[in-house]
PDB file with one MODEL, atoms N, CA, C and O in Angstrom:
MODEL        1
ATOM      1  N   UNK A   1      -3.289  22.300 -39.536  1.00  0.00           N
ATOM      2  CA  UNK A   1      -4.208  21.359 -38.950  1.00  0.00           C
ATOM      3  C   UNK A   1      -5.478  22.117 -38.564  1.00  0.00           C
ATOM      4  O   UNK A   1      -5.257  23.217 -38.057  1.00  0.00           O
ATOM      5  N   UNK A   2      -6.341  21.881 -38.653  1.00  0.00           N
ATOM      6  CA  UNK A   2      -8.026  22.479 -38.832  1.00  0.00           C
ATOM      7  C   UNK A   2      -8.438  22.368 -36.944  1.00  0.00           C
ATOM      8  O   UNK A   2      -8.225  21.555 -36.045  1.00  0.00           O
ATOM      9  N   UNK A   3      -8.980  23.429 -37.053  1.00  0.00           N
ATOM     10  CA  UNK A   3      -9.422  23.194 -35.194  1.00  0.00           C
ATOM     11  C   UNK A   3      -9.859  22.650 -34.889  1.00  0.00           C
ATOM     12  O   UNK A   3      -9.891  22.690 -33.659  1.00  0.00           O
ATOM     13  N   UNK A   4     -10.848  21.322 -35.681  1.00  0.00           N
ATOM     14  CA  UNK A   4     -11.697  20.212 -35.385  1.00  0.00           C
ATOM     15  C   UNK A   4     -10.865  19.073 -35.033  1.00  0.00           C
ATOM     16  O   UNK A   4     -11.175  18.198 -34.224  1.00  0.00           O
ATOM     17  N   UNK A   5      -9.682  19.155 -35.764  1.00  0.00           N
ATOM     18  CA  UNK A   5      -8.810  17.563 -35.345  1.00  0.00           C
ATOM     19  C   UNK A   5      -8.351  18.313 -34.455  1.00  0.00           C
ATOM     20  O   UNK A   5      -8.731  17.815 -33.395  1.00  0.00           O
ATOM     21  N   UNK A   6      -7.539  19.554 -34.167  1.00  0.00           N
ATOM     22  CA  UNK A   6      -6.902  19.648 -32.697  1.00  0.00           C
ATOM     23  C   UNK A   6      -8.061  19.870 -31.807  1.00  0.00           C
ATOM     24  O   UNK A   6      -7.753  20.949 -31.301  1.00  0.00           O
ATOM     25  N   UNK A   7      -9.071  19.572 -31.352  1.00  0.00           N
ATOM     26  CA  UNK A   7      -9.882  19.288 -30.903  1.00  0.00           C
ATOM     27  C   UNK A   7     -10.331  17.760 -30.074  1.00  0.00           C
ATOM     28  O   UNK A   7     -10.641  17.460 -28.921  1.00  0.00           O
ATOM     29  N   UNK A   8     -10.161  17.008 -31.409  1.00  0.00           N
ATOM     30  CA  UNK A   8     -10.032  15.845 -31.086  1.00  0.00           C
ATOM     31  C   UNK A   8      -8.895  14.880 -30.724  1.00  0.00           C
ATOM     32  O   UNK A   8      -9.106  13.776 -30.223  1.00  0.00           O
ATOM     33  N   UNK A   9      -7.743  15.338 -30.990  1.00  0.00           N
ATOM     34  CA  UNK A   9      -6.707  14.942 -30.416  1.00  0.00           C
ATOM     35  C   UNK A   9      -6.571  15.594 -29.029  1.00  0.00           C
ATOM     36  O   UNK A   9      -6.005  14.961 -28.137  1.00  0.00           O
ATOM     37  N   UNK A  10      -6.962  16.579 -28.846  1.00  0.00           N
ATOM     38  CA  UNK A  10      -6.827  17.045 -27.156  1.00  0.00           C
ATOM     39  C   UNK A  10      -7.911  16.239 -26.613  1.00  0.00           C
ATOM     40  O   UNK A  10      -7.507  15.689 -25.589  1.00  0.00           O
ATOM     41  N   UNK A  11      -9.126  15.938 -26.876  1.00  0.00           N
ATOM     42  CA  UNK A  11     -10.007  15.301 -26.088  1.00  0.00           C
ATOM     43  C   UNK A  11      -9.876  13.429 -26.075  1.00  0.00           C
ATOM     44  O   UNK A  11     -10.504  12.609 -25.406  1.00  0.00           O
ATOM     45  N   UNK A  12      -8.820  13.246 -27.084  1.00  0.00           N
ATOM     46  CA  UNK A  12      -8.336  12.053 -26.792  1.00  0.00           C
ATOM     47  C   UNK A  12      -7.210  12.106 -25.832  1.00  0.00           C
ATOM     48  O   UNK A  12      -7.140  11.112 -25.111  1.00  0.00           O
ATOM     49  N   UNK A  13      -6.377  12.951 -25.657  1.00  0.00           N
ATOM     50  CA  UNK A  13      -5.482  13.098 -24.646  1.00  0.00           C
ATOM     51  C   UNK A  13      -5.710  13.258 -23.458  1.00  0.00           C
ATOM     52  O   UNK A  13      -4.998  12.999 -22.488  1.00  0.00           O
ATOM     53  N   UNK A  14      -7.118  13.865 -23.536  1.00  0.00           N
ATOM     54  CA  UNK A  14      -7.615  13.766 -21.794  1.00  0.00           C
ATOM     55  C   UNK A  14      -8.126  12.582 -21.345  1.00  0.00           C
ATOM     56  O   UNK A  14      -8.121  12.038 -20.240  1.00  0.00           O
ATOM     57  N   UNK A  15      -8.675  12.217 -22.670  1.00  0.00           N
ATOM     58  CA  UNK A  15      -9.567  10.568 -22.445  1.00  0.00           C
ATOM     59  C   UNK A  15      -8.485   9.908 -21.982  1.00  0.00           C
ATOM     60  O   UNK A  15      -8.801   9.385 -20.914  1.00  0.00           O
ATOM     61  N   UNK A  16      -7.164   9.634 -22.314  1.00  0.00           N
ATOM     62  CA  UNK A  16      -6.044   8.863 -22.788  1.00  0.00           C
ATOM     63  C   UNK A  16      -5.638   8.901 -20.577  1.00  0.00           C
ATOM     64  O   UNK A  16      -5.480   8.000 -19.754  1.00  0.00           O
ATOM     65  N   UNK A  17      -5.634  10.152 -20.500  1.00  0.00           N
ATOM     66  CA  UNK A  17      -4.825  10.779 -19.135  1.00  0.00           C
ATOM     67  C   UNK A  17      -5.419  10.061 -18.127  1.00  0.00           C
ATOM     68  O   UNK A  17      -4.740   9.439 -17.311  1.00  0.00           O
ATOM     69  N   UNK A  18      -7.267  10.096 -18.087  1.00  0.00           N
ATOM     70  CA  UNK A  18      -8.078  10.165 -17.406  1.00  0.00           C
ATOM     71  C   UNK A  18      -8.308   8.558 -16.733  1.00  0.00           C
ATOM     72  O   UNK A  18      -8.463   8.270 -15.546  1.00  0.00           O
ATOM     73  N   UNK A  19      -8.267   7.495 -18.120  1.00  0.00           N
ATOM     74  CA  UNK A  19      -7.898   5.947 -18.173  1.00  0.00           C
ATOM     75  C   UNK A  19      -6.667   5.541 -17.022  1.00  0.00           C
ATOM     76  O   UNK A  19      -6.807   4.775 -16.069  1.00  0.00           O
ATOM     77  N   UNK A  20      -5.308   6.365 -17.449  1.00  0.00           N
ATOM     78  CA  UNK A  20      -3.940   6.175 -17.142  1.00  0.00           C
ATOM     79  C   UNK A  20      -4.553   6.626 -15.531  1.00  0.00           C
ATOM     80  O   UNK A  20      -4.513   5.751 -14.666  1.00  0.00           O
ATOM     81  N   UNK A  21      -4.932   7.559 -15.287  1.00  0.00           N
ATOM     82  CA  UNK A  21      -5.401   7.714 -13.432  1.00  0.00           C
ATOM     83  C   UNK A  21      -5.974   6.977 -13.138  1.00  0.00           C
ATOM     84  O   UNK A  21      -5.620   6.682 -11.996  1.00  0.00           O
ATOM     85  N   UNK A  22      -7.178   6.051 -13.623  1.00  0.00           N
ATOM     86  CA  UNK A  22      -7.926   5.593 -13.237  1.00  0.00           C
ATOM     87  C   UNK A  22      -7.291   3.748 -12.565  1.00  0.00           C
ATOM     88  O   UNK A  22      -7.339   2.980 -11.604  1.00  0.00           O
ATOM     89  N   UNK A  23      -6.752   3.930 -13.946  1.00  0.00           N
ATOM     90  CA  UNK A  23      -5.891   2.395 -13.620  1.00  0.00           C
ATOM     91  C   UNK A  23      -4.737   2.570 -12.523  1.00  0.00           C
ATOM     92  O   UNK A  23      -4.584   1.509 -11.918  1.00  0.00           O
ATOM     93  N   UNK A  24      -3.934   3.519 -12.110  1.00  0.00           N
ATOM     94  CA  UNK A  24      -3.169   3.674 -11.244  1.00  0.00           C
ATOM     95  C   UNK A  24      -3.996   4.145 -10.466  1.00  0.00           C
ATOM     96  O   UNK A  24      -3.203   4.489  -9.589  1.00  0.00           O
ATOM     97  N   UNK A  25      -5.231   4.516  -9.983  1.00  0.00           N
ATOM     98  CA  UNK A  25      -6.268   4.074  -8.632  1.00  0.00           C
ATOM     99  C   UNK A  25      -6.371   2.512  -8.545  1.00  0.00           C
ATOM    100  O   UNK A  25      -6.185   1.823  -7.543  1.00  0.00           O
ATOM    101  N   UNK A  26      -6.683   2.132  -9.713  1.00  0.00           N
ATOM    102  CA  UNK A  26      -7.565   0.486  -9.591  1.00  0.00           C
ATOM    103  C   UNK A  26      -6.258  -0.117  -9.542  1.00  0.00           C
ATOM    104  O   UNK A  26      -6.707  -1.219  -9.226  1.00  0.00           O
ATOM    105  N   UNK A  27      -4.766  -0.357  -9.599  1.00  0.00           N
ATOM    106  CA  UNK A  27      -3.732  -0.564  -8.785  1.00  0.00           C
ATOM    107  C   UNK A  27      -3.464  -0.679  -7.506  1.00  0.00           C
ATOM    108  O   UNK A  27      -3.396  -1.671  -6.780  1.00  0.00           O
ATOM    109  N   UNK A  28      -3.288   0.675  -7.267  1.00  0.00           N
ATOM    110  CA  UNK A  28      -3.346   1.104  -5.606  1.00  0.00           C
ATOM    111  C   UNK A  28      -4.454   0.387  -4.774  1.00  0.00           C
ATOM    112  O   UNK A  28      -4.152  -0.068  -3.671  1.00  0.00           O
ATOM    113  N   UNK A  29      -5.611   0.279  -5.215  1.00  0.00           N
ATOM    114  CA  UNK A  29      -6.523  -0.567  -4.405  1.00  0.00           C
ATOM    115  C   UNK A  29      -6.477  -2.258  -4.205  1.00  0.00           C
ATOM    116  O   UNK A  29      -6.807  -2.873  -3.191  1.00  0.00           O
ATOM    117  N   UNK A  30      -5.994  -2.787  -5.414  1.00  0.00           N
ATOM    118  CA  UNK A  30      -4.970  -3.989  -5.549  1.00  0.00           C
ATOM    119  C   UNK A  30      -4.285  -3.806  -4.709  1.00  0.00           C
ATOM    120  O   UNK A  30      -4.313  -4.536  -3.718  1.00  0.00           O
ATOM    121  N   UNK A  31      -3.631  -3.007  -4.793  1.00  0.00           N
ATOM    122  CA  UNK A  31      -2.107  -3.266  -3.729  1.00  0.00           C
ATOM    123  C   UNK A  31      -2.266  -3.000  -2.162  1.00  0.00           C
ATOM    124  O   UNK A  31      -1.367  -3.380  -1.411  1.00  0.00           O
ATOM    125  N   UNK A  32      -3.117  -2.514  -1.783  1.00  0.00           N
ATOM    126  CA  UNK A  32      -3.835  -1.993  -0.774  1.00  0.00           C
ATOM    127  C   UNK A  32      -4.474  -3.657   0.387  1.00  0.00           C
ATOM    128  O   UNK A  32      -4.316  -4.078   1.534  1.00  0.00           O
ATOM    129  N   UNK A  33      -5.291  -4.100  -1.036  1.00  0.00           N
ATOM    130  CA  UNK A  33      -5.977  -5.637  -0.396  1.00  0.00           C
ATOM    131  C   UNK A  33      -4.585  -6.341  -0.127  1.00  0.00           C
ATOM    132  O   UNK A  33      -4.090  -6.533   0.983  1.00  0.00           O
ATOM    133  N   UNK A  34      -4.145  -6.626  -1.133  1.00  0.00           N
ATOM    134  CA  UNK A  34      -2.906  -7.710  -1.305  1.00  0.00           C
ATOM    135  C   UNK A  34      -2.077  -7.355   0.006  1.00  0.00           C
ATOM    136  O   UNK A  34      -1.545  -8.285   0.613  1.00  0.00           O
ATOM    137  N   UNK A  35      -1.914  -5.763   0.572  1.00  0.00           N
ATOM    138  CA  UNK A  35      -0.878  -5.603   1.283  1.00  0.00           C
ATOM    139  C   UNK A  35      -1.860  -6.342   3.070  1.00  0.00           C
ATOM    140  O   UNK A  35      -1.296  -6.999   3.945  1.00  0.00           O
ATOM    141  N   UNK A  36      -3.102  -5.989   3.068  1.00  0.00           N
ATOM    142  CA  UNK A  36      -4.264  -6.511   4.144  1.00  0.00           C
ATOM    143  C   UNK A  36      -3.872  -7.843   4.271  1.00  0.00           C
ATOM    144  O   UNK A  36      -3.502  -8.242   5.375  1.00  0.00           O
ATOM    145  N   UNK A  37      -3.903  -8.800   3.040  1.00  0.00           N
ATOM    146  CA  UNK A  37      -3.738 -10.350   2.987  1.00  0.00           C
ATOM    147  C   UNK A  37      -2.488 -10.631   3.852  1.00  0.00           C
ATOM    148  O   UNK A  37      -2.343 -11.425   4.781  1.00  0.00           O
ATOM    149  N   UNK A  38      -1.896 -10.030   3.464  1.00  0.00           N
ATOM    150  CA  UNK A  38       0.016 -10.339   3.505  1.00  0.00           C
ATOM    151  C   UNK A  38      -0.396  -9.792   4.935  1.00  0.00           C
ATOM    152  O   UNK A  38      -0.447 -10.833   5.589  1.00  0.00           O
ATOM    153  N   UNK A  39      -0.712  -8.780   5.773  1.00  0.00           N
ATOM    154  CA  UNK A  39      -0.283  -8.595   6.712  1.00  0.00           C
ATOM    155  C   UNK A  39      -1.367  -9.333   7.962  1.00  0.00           C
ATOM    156  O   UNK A  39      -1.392  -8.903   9.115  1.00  0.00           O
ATOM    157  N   UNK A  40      -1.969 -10.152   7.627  1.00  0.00           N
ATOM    158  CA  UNK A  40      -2.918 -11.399   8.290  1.00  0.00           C
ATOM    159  C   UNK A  40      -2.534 -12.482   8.268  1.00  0.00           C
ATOM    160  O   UNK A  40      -2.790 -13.319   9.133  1.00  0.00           O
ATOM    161  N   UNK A  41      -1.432 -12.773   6.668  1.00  0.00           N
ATOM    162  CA  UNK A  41      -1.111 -14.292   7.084  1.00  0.00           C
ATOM    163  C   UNK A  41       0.335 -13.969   7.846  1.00  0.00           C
ATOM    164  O   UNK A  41       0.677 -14.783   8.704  1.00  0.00           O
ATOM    165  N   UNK A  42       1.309 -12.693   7.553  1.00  0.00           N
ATOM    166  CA  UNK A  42       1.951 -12.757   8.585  1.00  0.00           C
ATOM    167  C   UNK A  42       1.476 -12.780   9.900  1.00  0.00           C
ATOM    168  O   UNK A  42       2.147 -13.603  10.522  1.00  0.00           O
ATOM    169  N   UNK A  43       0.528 -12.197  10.698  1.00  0.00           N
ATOM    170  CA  UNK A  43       0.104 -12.543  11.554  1.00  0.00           C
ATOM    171  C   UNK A  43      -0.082 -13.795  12.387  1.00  0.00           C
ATOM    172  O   UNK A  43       0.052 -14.204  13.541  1.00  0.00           O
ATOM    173  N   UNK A  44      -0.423 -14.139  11.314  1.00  0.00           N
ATOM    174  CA  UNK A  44      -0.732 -15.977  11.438  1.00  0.00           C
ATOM    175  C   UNK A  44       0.496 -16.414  11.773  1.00  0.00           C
ATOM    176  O   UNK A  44       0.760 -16.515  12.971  1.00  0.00           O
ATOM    177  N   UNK A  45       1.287 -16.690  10.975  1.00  0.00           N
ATOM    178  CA  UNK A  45       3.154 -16.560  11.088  1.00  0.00           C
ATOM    179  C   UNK A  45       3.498 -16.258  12.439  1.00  0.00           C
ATOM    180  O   UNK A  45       4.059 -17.011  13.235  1.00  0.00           O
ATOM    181  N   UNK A  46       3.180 -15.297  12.591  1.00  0.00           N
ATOM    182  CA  UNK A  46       4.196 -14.964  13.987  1.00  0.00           C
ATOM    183  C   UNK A  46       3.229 -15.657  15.694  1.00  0.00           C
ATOM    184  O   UNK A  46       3.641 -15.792  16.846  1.00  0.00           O
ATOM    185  N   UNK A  47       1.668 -15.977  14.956  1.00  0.00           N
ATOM    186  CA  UNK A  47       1.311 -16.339  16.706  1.00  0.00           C
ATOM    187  C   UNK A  47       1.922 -18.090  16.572  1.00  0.00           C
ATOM    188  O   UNK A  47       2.396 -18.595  17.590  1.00  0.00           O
ATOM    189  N   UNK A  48       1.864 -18.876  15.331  1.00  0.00           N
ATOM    190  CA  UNK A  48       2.618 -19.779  15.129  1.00  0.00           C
ATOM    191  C   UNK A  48       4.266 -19.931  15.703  1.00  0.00           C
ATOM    192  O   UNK A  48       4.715 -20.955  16.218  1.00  0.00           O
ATOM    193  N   UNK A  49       5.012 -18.688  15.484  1.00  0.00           N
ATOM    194  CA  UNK A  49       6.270 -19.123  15.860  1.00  0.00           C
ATOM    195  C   UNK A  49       6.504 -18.655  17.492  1.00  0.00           C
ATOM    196  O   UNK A  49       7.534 -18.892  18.124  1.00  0.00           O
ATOM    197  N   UNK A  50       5.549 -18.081  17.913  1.00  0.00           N
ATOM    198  CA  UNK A  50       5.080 -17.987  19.192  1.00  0.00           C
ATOM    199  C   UNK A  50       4.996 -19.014  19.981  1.00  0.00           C
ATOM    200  O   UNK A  50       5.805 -19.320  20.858  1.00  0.00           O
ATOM    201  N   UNK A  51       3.676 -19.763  19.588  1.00  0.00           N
ATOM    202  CA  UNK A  51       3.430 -21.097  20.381  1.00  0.00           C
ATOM    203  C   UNK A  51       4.429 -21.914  19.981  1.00  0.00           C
ATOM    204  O   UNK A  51       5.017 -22.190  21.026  1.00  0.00           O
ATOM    205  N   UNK A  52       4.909 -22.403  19.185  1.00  0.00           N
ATOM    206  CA  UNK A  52       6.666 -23.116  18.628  1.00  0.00           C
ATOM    207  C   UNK A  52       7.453 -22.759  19.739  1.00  0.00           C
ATOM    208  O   UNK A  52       7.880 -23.682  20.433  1.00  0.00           O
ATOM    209  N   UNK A  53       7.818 -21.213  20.144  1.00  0.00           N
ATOM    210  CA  UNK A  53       8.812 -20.896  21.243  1.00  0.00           C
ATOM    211  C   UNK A  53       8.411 -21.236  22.657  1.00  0.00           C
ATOM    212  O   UNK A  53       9.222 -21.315  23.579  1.00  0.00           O
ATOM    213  N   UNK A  54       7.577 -21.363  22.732  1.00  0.00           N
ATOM    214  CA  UNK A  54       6.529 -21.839  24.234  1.00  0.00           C
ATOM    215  C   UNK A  54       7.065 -23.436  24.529  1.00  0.00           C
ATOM    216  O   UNK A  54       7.562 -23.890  25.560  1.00  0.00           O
ATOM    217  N   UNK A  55       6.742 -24.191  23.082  1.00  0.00           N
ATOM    218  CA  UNK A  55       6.575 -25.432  22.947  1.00  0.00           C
ATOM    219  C   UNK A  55       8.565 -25.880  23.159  1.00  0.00           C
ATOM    220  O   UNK A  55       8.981 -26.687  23.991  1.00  0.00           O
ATOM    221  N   UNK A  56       9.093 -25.414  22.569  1.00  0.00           N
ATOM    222  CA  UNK A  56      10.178 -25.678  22.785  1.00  0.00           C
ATOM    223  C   UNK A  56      10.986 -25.128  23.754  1.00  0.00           C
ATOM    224  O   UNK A  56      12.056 -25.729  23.851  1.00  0.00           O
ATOM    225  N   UNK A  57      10.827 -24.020  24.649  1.00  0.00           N
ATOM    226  CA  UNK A  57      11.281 -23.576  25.991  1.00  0.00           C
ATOM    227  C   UNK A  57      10.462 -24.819  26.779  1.00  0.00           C
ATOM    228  O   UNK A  57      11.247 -24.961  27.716  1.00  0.00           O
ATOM    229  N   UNK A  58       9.970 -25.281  26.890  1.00  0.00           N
ATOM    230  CA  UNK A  58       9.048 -26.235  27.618  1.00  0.00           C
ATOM    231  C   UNK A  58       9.620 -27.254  27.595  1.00  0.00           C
ATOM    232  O   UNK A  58       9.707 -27.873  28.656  1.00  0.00           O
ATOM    233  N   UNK A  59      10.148 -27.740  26.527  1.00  0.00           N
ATOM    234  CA  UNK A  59      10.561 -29.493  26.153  1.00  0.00           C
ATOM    235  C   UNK A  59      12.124 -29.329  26.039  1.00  0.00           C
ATOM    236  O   UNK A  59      12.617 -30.399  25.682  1.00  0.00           O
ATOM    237  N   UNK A  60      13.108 -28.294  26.235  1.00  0.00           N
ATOM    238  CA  UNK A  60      14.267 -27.906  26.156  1.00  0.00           C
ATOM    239  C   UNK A  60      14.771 -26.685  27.174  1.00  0.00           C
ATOM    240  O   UNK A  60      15.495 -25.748  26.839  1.00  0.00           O
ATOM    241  N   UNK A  61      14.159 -26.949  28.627  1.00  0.00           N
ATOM    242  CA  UNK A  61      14.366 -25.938  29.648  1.00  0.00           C
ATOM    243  C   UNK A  61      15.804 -25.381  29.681  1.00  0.00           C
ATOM    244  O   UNK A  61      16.226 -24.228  29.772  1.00  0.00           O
ATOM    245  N   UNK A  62      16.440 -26.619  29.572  1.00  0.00           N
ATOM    246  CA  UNK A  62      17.729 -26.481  30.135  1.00  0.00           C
ATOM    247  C   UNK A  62      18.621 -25.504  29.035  1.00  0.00           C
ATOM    248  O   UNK A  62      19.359 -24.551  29.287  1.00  0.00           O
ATOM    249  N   UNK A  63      18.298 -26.053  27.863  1.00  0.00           N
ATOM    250  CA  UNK A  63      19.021 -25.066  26.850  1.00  0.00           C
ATOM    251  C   UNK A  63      18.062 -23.268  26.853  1.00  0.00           C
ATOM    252  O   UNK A  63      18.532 -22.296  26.262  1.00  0.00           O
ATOM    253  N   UNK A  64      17.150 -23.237  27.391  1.00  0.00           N
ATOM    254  CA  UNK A  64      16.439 -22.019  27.692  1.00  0.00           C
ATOM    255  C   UNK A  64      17.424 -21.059  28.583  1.00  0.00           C
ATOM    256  O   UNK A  64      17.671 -19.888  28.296  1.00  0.00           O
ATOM    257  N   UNK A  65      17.956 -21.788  29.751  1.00  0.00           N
ATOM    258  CA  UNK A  65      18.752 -21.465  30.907  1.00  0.00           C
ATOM    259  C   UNK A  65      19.778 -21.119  30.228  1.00  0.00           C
ATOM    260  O   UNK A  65      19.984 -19.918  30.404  1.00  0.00           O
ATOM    261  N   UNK A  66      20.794 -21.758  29.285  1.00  0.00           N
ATOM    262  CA  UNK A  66      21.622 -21.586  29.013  1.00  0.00           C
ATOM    263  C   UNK A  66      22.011 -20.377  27.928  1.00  0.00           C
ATOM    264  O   UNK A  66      23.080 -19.766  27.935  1.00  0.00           O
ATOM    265  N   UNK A  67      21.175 -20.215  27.220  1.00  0.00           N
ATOM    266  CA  UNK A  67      20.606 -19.124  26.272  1.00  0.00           C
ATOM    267  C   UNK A  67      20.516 -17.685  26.916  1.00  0.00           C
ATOM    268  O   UNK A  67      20.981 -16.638  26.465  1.00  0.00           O
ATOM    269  N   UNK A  68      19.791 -17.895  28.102  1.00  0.00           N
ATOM    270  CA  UNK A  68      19.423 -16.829  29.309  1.00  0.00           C
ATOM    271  C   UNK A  68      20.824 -16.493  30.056  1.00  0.00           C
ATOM    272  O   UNK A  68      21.215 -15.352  30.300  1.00  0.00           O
ATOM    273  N   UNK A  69      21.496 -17.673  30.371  1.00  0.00           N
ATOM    274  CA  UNK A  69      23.087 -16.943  30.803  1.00  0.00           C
ATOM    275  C   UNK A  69      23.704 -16.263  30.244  1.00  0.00           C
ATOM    276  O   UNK A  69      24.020 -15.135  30.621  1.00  0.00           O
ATOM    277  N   UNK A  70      24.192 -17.074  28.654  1.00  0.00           N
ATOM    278  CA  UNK A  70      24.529 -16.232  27.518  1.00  0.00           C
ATOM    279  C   UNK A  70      24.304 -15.203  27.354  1.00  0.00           C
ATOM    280  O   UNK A  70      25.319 -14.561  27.080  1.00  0.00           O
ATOM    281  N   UNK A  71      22.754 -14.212  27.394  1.00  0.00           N
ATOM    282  CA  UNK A  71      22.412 -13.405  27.348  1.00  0.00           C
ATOM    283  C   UNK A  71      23.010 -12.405  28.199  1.00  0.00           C
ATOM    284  O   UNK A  71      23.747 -11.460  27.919  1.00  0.00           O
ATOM    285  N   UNK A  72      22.450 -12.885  29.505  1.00  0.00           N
ATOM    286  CA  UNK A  72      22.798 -11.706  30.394  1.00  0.00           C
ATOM    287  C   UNK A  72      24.277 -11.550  30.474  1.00  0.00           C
ATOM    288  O   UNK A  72      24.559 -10.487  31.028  1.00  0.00           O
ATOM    289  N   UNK A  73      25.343 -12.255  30.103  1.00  0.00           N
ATOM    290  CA  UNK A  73      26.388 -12.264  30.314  1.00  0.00           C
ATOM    291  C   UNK A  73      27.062 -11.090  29.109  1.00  0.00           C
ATOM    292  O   UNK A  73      28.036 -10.349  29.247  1.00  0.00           O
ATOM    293  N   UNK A  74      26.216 -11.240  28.017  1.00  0.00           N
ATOM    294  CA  UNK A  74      26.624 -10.277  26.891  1.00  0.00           C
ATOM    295  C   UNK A  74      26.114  -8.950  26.898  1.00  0.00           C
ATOM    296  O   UNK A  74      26.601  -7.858  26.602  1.00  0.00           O
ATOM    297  N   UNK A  75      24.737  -9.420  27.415  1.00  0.00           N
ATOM    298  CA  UNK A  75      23.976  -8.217  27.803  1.00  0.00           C
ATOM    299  C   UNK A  75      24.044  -6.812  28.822  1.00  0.00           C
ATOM    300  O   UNK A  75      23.111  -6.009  28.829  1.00  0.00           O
TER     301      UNK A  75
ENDMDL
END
């Protein structure tokens, strides 16, 4: 094989390498946002099941009390 094609097959192999990093950066930065999204609408999620627990200790005292005995009794 002539030193001009192994030449060019090595400088396609770096080209080849250089792509393959680049896209597993431009991944990671995907996955990076996506993981930001996800951890805002969980957010959202949890001040929701928050005010839900407010709302229903409120309108269901008595089973609150009873929950709270349970507890300390196991506890």
């Amino acid at each position: 094989m002539p030193n001009y094609d192994l030449g060019i097959l090595i400088t396609i192999d770096i080209c080849l390498a250089l792509m393959g990093l680049l896209g597993m950066m431009a991944g990671f930065w995907f996955m990076s946002r996506d993981m930001r999204a996800i951890t805002a609408a969980s957010e959202r999620v949890a001040g929701i099941a928050e005010r839900l627990d407010v709302r229903l200790r409120r309108q269901y005292a008595d089973i609150d009390r009873e929950l709270q005995d349970i507890k300390e009794r196991l506890g």
